[in-house]
DRENSEVO-100687 format. One record per residue (C-alpha): x, y, z. Coordinates in pm, whole numbers, padded with zeros to 5 digits, always signed. Example, Ala and Ser with C-alpha at 12.3 -4.5 7.8 and 13.67 -1.06 7.14 Angstrom:
<sites>
+01230-00450+00780 +01367-00106+00714 
</sites>
This chain:
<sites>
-05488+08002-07020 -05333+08358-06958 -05115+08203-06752 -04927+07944-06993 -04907+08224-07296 -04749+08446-07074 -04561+08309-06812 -04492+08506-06510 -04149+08522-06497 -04051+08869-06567 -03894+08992-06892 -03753+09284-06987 -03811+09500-07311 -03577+09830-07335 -03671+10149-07548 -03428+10333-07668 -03635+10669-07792 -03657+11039-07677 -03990+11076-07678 -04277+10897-07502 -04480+10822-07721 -04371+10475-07800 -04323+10392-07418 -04673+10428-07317 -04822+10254-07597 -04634+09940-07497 -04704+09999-07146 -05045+10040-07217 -05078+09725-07445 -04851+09519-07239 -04874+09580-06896 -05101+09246-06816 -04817+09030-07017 -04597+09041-06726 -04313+09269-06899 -04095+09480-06736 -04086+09814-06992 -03704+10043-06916 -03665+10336-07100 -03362+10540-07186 -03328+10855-07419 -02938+10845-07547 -02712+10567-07679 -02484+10574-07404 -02787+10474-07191 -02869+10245-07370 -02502+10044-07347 -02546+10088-06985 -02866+09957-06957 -02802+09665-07183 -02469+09555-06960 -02735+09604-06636 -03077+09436-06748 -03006+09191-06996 -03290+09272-07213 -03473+09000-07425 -03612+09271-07637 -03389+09635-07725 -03681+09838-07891 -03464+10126-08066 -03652+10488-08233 -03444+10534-08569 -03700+10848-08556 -03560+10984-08230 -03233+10904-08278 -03185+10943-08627 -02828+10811-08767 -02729+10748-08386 -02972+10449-08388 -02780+10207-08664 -02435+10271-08489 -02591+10176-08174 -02741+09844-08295 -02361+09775-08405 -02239+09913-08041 -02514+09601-07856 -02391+09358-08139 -02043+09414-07989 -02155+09375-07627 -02087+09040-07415 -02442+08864-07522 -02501+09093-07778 -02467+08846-08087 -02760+08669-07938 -02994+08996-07829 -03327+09074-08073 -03324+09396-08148 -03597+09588-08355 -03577+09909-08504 -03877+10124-08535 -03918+10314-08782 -04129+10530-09085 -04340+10297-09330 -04214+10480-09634 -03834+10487-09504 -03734+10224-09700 -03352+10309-09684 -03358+10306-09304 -03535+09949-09335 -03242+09857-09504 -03017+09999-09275 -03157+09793-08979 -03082+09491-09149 -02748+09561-09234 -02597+09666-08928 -02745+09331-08740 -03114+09443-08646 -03326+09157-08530 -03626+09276-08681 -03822+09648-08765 -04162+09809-08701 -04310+10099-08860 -04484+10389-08743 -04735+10473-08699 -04732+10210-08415 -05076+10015-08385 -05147+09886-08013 -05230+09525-08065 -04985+09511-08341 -04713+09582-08137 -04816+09388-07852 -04855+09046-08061 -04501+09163-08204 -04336+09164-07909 -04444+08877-07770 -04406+08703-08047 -04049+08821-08048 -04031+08689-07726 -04127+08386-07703 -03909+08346-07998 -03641+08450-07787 -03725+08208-07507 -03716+07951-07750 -03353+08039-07955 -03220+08078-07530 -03357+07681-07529 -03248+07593-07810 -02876+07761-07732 -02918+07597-07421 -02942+07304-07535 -02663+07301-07811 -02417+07415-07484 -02567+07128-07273 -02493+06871-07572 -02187+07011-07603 -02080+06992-07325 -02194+06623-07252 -02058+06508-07600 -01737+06683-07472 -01744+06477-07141 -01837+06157-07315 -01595+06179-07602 -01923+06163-07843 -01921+06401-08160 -02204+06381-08328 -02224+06383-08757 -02503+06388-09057 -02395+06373-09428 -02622+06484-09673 -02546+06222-09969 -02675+06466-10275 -02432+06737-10153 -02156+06488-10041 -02105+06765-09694 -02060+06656-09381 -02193+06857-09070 -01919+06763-08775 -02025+06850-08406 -01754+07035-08208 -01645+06742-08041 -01623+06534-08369 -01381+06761-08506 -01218+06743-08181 -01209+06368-08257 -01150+06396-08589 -00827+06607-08511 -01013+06908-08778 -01041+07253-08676 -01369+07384-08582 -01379+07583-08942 -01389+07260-09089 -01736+07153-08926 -01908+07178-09287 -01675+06934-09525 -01672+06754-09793 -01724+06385-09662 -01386+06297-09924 -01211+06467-09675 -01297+06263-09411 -01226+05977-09604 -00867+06060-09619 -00844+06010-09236 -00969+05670-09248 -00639+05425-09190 -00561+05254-09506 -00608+04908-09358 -00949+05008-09245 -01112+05189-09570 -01235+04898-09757 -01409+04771-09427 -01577+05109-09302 -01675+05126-09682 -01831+04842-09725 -02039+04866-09385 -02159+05194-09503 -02242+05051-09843 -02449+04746-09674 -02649+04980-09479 -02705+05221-09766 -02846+04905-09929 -03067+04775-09703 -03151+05083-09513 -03057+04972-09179 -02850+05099-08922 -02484+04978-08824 -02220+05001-08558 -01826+04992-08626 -01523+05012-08500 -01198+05171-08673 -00925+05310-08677 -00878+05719-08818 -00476+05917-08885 -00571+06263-08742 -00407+06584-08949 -00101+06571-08667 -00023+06188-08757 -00217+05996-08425 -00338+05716-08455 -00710+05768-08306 -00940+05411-08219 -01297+05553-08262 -01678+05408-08258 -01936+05513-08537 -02301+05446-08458 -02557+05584-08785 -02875+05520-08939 -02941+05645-09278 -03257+05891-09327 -03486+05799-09658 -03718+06026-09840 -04078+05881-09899 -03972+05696-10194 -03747+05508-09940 -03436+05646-10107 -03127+05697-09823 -03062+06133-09861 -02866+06127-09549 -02688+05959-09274 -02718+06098-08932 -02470+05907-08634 -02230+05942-08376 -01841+05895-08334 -01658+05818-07986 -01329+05803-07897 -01226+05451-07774 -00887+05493-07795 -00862+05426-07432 -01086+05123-07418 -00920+04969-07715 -00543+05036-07557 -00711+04886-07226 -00846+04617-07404 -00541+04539-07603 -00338+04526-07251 -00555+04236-07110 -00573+04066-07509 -00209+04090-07430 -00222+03948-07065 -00500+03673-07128 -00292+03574-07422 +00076+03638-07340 +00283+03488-07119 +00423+03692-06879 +00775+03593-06798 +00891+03547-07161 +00637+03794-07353 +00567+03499-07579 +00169+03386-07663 +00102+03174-07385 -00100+02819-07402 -00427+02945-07500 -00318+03163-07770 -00140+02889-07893 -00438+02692-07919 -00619+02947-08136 -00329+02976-08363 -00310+02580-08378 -00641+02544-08460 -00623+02745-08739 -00301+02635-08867 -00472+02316-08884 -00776+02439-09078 -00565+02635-09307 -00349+02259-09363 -00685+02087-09439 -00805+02327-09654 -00505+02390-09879 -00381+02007-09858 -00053+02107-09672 +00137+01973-09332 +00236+02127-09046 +00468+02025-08794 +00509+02094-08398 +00794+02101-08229 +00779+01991-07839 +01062+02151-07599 +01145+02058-07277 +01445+02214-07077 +01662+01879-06963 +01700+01926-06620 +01557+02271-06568 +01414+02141-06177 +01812+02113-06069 +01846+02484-06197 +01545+02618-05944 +01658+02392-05669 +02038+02443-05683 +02043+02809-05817 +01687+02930-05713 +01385+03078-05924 +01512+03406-06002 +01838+03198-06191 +01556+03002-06355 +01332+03286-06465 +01692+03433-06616 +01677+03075-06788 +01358+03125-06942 +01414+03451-07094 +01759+03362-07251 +01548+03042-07363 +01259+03250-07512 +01529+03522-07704 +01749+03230-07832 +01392+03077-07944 +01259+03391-08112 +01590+03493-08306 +01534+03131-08459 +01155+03113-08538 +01166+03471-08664 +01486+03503-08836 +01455+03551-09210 +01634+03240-09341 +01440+03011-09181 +01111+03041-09397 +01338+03033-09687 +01555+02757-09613 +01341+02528-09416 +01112+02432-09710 +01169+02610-10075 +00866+02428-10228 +00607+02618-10022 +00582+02919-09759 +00633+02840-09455 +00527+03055-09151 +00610+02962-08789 +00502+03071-08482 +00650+03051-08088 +00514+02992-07752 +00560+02899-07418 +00299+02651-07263 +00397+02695-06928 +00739+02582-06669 +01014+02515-06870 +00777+02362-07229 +00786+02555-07547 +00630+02483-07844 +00747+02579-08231 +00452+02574-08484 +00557+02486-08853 +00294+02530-09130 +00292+02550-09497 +00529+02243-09518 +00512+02021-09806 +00796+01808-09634 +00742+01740-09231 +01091+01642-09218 +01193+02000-09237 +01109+02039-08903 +01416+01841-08843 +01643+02123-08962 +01452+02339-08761 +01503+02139-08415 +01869+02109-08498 +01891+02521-08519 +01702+02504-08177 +01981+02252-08034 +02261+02404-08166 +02129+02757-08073 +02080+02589-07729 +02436+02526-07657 +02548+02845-07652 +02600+02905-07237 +02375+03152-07072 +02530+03359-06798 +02339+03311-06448 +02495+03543-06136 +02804+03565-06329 +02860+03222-06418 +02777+03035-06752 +02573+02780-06797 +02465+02546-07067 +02091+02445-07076 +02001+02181-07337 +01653+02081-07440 +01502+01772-07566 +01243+01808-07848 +00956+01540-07965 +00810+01682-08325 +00440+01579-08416 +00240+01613-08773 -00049+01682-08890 -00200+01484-09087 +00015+01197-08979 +00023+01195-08583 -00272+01401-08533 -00644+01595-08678 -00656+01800-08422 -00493+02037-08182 -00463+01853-07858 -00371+01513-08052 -00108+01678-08208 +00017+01798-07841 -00010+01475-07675 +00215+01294-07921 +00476+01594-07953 +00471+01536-07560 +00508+01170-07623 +00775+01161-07863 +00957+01488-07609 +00980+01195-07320 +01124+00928-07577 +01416+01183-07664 +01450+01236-07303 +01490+00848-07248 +01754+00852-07543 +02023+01086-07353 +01804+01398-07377 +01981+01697-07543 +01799+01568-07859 +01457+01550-08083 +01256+01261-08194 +00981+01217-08413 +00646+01081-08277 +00567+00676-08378 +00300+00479-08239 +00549+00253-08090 +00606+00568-07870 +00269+00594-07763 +00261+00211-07671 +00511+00299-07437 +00351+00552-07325 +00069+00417-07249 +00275+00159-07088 +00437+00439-06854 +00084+00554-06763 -00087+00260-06648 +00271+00198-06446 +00189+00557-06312 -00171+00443-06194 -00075+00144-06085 +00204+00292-05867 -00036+00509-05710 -00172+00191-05505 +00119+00054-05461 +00175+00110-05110 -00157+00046-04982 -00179-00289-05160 +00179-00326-04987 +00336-00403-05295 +00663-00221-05215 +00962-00440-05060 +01327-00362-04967 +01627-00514-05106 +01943-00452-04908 +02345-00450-05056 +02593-00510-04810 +02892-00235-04763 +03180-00391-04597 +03518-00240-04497 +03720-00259-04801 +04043-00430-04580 +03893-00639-04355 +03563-00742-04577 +03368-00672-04271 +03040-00574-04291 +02909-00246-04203 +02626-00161-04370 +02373-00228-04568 +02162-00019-04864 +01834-00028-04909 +01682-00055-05222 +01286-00072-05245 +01150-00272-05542 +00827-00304-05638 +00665-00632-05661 +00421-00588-05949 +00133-00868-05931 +00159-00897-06310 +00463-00740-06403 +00657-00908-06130 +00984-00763-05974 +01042-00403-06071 +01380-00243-06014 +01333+00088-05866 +01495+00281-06231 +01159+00174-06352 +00957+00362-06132 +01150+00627-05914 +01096+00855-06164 +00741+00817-06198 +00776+00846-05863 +00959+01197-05828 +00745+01329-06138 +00413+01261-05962 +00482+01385-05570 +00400+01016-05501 +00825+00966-05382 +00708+01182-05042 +00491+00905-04899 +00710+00649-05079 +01017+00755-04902 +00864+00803-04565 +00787+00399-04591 +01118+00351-04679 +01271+00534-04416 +00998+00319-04176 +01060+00002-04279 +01467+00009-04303 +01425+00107-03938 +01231-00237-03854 +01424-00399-04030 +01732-00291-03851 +01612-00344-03511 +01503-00674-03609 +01827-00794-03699 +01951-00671-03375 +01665-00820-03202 +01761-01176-03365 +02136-01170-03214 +02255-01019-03571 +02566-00761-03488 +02463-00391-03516 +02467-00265-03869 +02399+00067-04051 +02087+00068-04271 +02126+00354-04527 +01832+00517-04768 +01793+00771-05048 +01707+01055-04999 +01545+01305-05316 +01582+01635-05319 +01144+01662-05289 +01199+01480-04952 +01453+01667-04821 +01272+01988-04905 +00979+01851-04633 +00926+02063-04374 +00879+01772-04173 +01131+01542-04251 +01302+01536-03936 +00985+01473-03731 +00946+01184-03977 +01294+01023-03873 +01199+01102-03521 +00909+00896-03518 +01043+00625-03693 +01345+00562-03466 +01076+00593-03149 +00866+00342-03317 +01130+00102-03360 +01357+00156-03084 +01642+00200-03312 +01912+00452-03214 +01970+00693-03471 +02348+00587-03566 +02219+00308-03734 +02000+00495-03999 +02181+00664-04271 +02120+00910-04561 +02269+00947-04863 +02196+01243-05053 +02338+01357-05404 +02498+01686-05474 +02230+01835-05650 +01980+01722-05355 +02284+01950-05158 +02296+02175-05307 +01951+02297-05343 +01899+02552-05073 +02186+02590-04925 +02087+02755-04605 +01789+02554-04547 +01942+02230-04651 +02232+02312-04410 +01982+02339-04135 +01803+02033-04218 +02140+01810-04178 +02236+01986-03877 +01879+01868-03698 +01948+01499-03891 +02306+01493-03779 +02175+01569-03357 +01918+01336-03416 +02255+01109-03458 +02207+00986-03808 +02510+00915-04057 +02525+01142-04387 +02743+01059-04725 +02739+01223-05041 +02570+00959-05319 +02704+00950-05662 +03009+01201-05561 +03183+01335-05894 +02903+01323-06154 +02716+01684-06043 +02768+02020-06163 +02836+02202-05825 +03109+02333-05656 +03292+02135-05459 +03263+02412-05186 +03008+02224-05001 +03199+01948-04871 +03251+02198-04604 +02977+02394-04538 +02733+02050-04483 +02803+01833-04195 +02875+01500-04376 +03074+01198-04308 +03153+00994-04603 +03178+01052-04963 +03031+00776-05159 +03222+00713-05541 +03026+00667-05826 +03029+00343-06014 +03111+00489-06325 +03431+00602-06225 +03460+00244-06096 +03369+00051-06355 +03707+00089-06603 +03943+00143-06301 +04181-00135-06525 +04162+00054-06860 +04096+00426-06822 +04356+00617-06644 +04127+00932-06565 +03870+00686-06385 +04135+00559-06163 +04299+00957-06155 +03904+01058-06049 +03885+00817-05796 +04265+00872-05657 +04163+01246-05610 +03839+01169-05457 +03978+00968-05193 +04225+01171-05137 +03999+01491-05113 +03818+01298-04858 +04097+01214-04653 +04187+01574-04661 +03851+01651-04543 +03857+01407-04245 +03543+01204-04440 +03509+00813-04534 +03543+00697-04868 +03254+00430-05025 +03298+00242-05370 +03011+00182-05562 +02998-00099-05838 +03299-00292-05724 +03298-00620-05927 +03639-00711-05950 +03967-00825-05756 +04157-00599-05969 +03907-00315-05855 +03944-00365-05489 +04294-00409-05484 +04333-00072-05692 +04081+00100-05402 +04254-00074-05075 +04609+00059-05224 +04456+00401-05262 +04314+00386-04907 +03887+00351-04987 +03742+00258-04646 +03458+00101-04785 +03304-00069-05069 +02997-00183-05231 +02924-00421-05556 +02852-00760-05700 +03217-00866-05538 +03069-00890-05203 +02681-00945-05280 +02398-00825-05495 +02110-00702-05343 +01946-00969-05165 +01558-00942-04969 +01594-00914-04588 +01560-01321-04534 +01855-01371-04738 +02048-01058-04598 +02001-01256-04257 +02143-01559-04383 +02450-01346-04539 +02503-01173-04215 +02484-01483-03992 +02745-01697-04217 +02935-01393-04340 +03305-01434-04201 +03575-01147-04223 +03877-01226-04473 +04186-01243-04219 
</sites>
């Protein structure tokens, strides 16, 4: 038991007295308490002994020291640990002024004289332990302190019936206050609170006033310097035992950081990252409520469907990096419309209207119209979008025009719900796209008819080729002079068992849209070669089978191997197989397309130029490729007789070509008139109804073993 009230770690008590009469009664009463008893005689002494020991008790003699003793108690005060030290003064009972004194200048405590053993020995331990206890205690303040300070936790209680607020050093910190202002009126914390926030923070505090229960919140303070601060309050109120709140004790952090961190991936989960616009899933959220707010107030929204016409040809011809350029320009032009300040005003004056932007991914945009009383407003507001639209965007130093075509869905009308609304936009997007593109269209169900027609095409197209559905149709090219034949194009149709014979317009671009023209290209490129060798096997005179070539097939790595391994499979030398390839196809990737035709040209195959004249590129090409005939487009054909640009077109193709040591085809030659026009120019070949339509191989034998030469 001796042990645990006096522990044996050793403390120290100084005396400060001239005589010896107090130092032996406290050695003598506490020598078994495990203090360490120094004695000095003179104030100086006693500084020096205080900086040295570190005394938990300074016993001073106002009797031996007299007036000395109070200006010393002031000297320790002053000392480094000093404001903490317990120091008694002992002196007479009946010196009351002296008493006084003590206290005044900072004395811990006194004891009179004369001095009574066990007296003094409870006294000073007593006076120890409470020593011991205000070092914990001290201790602990630093240590929570210090960890509050670390953790960015202040710590707060307001007493309600005062209306003060105790603040912990690091909620001042956090509070942006000085640490004089730890004790405040809670009004003046209230001013801090951001305006936007108050009402919430105030009502949570009311709540859990109300129901005595503890809550958790999140808002946002304006420190004293003008920061914005993000902080955390976590509080329980304190009752009385009538149950009546009389303070709230809680914490405040500083999640400034984890809000701005959080914010940053709001902003990348929800953002898209090219454009800075709110991606698809944001979109979604903001849809859904749009729609709830519609239902609930009895108004429509609209949603406008974008889709960049031709946007693919931009990344193949002119490479991502000009397409990502195209998407930003896109996304400003976009925003300045959707967020300019006429357009809520103008596009429907009955109601308020509020519109939002987004970008769903690729080159698809979507324009959110709510509030409307009128869905045909959203008209007005796809014609801004067009006309903004045409204005060229400059791409490596060159402008451009990109145009966009635009389906526009309604709610209620074409839609309850988010991704209905989305599906039709989409539908009635692919109608304006079939209408010339470069336009908008409103969603009907005859749309979606069609669509649904496209899609089971789609699926049915998907088994095409195994269920060997897929034949070739072949067009004669014959030497425009002689009438000889040449060539011959192949044309795959599709024999649909229910739909029956299905040009390829029908279905190529299914085709392209759903990777499926890869594999259907390669059995193209398979079966003209059988074909070809099996004319020559029946006697037929050697002829050039030509095929189309995308731009997705001549962007396979292994299209060359594929042309290889048809030709060894059939036998067939490679100057009878021909591709013809459009400019856009060309002009792609230019390096890598180069090397591609290079490999196809050793292989030995003929390459024209399809559709020459109706691109966008530079005619710069025609040299760098290594092609051989220039093929013109029927268009240009067509009105040879009636428009004099056609015929000045296809004069200055030919005679580009001539220039450039390459062979001239005709496409779409129908008439008498036509060929005569194109065998005066000098055209080396043609192609058109004049000579043959496109016949199956059976009949294409028949044509080629009758077929006689004009003289």
């Amino acid at each position: 038991m001796a042990n645990s009230q006096h522990p044996r770690a050793e403390r120290v008590v100084l005396v400060v007295d001239d005589g010896a009469t107090v130092l032996q009664l406290m050695r003598e009463s506490l020598g078994d308490a495990g203090v360490n008893i120094e004695q000095v005689s003179t104030d100086t002494q006693a500084l020096d002994a205080f900086a040295r020991l570190r005394p938990d008790v300074v016993l001073i003699s106002a009797l031996g020291l007299g007036a000395d003793a109070f200006a010393l108690v002031s000297s320790l005060r002053e000392q480094p640990g000093g404001d903490g030290a317990t120091i008694v003064m002992v002196t007479s009972a009946d010196d009351v002024e002296s008493i006084r004194r003590s206290y005044d200048v900072g004395a811990t405590d006194f004891i009179t004289t004369p001095v009574n053993g066990p007296v003094l020995t409870h006294r000073v331990l007593h006076l120890l332990r409470s020593r011991q206890a205000l070092v914990a205690l001290r201790d602990s303040e630093d240590r929570l302190t210090r960890v509050q300070r670390a953790a960015r936790i202040g710590s707060w209680d307001w007493d309600i019936e005062t209306n003060r607020l105790q603040l912990s050093e690091e909620a001042c910190r956090i509070y942006g206050l000085p640490p004089h202002e730890a004790d405040i009126v809670r009004d003046r914390f209230l001013k801090l609170l951001h305006p936007a926030d108050y009402q919430r923070v105030a009502g949570t505090v009311a709540q859990a006033l109300r129901d005595n229960q503890a809550y958790s919140i999140d808002y946002r303070i304006t420190r004293p310097d003008g920061r914005e601060c993000f902080v955390h309050d976590l509080a329980e109120p304190v009752a009385d035992e009538a149950g009546r709140p009389i303070r709230v004790r809680g914490t405040v952090q500083d999640i400034s950081e984890r809000e701005r961190a959080e914010s940053q991936i709001r902003m990348l989960a929800y953002h898209d990252a090219l454009t800075g616009l709110p991606n698809r899933e944001r979109f979604k959220e903001q849809a859904v409520d749009a729609i709830s707010a519609a239902r609930r107030v009895g108004t429509k929204m609209a949603l406008i469907y974008l889709d960049l016409d031709h946007f693919k040809r931009i990344n193949d011809t002119l490479g991502h990096t000009a397409g990502d350029t195209v998407l930003r320009g896109v996304a400003k032009a976009l925003t300045r419309i959707v967020r300019g300040t006429d357009i809520v005003a103008k596009v429907d004056a009955e109601t308020s209207v509020s519109t939002s932007l987004a970008r769903l991914g690729g080159d698809e945009f979507t324009i959110m119209l709510t509030g409307l009383s009128r869905t045909d407003a959203a008209a007005r507001v796809a014609k801004r979008i067009k006309d903004a639209l045409s204005r060229p965007l400059t791409i490596h130093d060159r402008e451009y025009v990109v145009t966009g075509s635009m389906g526009i869905a309604t709610f209620p009308d074409d839609g309850k719900d988010v991704d209905g609304l989305l599906r039709n936009a989409d539908i009635a997007m692919y109608a304006a796209k079939e209408d010339g593109r470069n336009t908008y269209r409103f969603f009907s169900k005859e749309m979606n008819a069609r669509m649904l027609d496209r899609l089971a095409l789609e699926s049915d197209l998907r088994t095409a080729l195994d269920r060997e559905q897929l034949v070739l149709h072949f067009q004669p090219l014959v030497e425009a002079v002689t009438r000889k034949v040449v060539g011959l194009e192949a044309l795959v149709r599709w024999q649909h068992p229910e739909r029956g014979l299905i040009p390829p317009l029908a279905f190529i671009g299914i085709a392209e849209e759903t990777g499926l023209i890869v594999p259907l290209g390669e059995w193209v490129i398979v079966k003209a070669c059988e074909q070809a060798k099996a004319w020559q096997d029946a006697g037929l005179p050697p002829v050039r089978v030509s095929v189309n070539i995308t731009s997705q097939q001549l962007s396979q790595s292994d299209l060359v191997a594929t042309v290889r391994r048809a030709l060894d499979a059939t036998s067939l030398a490679g100057q009878y197989l021909e591709f013809e390839i459009t400019e856009g196809t060309l002009t792609r990737d230019v390096n890598e397309t180069r090397r591609t035709l290079r490999e196809l040209k050793e292989v030995g195959l003929t390459l024209s130029v399809d559709d020459f004249g109706t691109g966008y590129s530079s005619m710069a090409y025609l040299k760098r490729f290594p092609l051989d005939a220039l093929k013109i487009d029927r268009s240009f054909i067509s009105d040879l007789g009636v428009d004099t640009n056609n015929a000045a077109i296809t004069r200055a193709v030919i005679a580009l070509a001539k220039a450039l040591d390459l062979a001239t085809v005709a496409e779409g030659v129908e008439l008498e008139e036509q060929l005569s026009f194109l065998v005066e120019e000098g055209c080396d070949l043609i192609q058109g109804y004049l000579i043959s339509r496109p016949m199956p191989a059976d009949k294409i034998t028949e044509f080629l073993t009758h077929r006689k030469p004009a003289t």
